[in-house]
N, C-alpha and C positions, 0 to 999 in steps of 0.2 A: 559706584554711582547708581546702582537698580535700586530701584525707589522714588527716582526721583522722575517729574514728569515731564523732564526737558534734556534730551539729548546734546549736548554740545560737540561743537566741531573734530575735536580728539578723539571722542568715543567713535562717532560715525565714522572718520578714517581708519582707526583701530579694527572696528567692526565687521568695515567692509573690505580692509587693507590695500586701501588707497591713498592718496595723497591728501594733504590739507588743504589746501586750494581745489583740489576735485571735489570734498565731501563740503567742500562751503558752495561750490555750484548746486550740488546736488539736494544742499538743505534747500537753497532760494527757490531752486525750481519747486521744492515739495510746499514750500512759505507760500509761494504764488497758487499754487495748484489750493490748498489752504484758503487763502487772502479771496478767492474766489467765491468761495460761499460762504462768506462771511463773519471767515474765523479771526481771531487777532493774531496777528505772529510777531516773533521776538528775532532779527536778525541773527545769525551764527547758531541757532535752538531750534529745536525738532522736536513736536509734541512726538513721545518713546511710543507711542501701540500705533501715531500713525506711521511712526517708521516700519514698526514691524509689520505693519499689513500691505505696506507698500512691497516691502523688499522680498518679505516670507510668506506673507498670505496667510497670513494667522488669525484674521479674523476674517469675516465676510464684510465686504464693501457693504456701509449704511449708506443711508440718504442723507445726507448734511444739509443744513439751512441753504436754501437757495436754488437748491436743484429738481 
């Protein structure tokens, strides 16, 4: 699935090696957290480098629309 720019529910449990139900809380909250400055979000999908910055800190926090 690398390549693609939307993580789904499977990969993020896989990932994190968590549960399905836990990595679908953990999308919504990162969807919300998202939804807030004015991004579009896809329920159960996770834009992939914002997971990775959240989780690994792989990139440095930008400024998003709104903030």
């Amino acid at each position: 699935m690398v390549g693609q720019i939307f993580m789904r529910v499977d990969e993020v449990a896989a990932e994190l090696g968590v549960s399905k139900p836990y990595a679908y809380k953990l999308i919504k909250k990162m969807n919300e957290e998202l939804a807030q400055t004015g991004c579009i979000t896809i329920a159960g999908r996770i834009d992939r480098k914002f997971f990775h910055e959240k989780f690994y800190g792989t990139r440095t926090e930008t400024v998003r629309k709104g903030e």
